[in-house]
LUMBA-495905 format. One record per residue: x, y, z of N, C-alpha, C in turn. Coordinates in steps of 0.05 Angstrom, whole numbers, plus 5000, padded with zeros to 4 digits. Atoms other than C-alpha are relative to their C-alpha. Layout:
(node (X,Y,Z),(X,Y,Z),(X,Y,Z))
...
END
This chain:
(node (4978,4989,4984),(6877,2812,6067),(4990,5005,5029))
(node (5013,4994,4969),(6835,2837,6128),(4997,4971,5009))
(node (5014,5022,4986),(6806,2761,6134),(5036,4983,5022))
(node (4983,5010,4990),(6886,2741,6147),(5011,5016,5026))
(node (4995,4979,4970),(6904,2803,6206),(4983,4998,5010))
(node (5016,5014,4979),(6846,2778,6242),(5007,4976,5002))
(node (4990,5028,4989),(6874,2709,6242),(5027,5006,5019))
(node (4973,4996,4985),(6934,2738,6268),(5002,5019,5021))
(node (5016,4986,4980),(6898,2778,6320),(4992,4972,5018))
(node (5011,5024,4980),(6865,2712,6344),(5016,4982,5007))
(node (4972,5024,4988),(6932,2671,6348),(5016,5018,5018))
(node (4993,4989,4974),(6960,2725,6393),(4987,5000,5019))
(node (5019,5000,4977),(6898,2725,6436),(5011,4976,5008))
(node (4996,5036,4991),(6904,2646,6444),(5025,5001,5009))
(node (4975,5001,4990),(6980,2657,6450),(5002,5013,5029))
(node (4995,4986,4963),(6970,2710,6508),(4988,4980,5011))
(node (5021,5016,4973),(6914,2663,6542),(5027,4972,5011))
(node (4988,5022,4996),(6964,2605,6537),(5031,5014,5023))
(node (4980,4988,4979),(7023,2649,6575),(4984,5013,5017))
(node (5012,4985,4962),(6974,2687,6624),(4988,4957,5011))
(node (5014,5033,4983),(6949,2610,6641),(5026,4989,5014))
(node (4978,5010,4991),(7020,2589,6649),(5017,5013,5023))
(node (4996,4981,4976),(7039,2650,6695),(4989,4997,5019))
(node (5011,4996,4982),(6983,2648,6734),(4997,4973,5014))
(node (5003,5033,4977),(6984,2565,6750),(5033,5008,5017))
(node (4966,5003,4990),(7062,2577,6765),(4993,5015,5031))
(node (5007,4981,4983),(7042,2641,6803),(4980,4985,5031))
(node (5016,5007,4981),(6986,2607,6846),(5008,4966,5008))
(node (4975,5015,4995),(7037,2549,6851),(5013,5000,5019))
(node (4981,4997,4981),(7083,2575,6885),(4992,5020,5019))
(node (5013,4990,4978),(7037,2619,6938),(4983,4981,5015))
(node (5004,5020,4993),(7010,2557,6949),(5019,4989,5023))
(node (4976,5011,4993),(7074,2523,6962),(5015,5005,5027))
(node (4982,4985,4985),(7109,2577,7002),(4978,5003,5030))
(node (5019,4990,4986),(7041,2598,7036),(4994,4973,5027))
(node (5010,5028,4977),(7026,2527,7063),(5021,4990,5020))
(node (4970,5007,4985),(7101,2512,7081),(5004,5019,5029))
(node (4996,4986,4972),(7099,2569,7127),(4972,5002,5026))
(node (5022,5006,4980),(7032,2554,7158),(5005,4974,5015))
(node (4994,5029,4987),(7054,2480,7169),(5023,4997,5019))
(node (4978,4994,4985),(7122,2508,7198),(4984,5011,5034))
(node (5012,4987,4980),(7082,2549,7247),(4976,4987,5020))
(node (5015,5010,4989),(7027,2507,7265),(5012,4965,5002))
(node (4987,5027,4994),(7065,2436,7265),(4983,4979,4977))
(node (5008,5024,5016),(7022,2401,7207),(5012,4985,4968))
(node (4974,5007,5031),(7078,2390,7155),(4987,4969,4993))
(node (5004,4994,5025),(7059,2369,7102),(4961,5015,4983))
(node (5022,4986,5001),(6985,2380,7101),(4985,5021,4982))
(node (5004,4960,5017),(6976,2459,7086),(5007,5004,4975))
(node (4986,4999,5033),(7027,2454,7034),(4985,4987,4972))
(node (5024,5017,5025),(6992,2397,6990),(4969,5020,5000))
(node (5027,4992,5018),(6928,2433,6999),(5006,5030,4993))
(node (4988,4963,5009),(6961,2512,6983),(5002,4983,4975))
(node (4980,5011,5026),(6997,2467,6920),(4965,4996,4979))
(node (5023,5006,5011),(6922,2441,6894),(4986,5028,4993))
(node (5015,4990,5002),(6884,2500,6918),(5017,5024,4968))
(node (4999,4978,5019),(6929,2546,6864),(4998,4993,4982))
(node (5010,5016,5018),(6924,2491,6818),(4970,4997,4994))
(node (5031,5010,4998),(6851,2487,6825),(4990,5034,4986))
(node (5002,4965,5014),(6859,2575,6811),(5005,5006,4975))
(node (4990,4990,5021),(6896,2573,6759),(4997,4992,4971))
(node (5020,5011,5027),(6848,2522,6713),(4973,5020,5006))
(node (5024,4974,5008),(6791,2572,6737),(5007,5022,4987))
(node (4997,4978,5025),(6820,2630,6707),(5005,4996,4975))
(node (5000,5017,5033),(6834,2596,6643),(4985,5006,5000))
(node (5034,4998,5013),(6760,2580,6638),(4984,5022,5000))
(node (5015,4972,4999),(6738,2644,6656),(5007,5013,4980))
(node (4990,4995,5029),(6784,2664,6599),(4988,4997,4973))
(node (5012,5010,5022),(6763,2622,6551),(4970,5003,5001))
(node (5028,4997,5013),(6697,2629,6558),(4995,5031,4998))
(node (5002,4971,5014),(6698,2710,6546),(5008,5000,4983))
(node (4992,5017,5029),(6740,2683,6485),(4980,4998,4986))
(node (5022,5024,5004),(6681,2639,6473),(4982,5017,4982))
(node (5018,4982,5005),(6633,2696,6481),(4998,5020,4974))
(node (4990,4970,5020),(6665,2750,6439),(5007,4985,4965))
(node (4995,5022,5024),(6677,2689,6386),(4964,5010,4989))
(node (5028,5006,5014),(6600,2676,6373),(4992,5030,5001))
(node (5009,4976,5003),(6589,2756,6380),(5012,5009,4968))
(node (4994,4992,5020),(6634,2768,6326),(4993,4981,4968))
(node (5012,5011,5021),(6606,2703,6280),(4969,5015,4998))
(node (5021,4988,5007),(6535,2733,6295),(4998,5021,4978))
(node (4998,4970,5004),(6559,2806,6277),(5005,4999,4958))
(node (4994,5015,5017),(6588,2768,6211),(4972,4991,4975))
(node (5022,5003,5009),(6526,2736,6192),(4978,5027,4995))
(node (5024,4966,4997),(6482,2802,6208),(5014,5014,4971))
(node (5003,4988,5031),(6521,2835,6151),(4994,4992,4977))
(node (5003,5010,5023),(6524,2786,6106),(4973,4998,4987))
(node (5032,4994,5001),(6445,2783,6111),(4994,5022,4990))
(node (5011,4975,5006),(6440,2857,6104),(5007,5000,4963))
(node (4984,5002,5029),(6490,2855,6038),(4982,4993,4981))
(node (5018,5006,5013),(6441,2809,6008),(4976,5001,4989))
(node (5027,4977,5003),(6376,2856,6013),(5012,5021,4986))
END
């Protein structure tokens, strides 16, 4: 019973990572978007700014993922270690 409410602990983690990933590309999307539009308005290099605001939040918003996932990652093989370590002890 415990082994199944930790599975269902780890599919909400994955579920949040998958909506904060999707917020935050949208999010750094559209500050992008808006950000570059009004620099290119102001400085005369339409289109320019915009394409690179549109990439650079796109380029943000797969780094925070990975930064994600790999503390994920981390806290994964901490808790297989932690796993093993008992099971070892159990058996002494």
């Amino acid at each position: 019973m415990v082994a199944k409410k930790n599975n269902y602990w780890d599919y909400a983690r994955y579920a949040n990572i998958a909506f904060s990933f999707g917020v935050t590309l949208t999010t750094g999307i559209l500050l992008g978007f808006y950000g570059g539009s009004w620099l290119d308005r102001r400085w005369g290099t339409a289109p320019w700014l915009m394409l690179a605001g549109i990439l650079l939040g796109i380029g943000l918003g797969f780094y925070s993922m990975l930064n994600e996932l790999r503390v994920l990652e981390r806290e994964r093989k901490g808790r297989t270690t932690d796993a093993r370590e008992r099971d070892r002890t159990k058996r002494h």
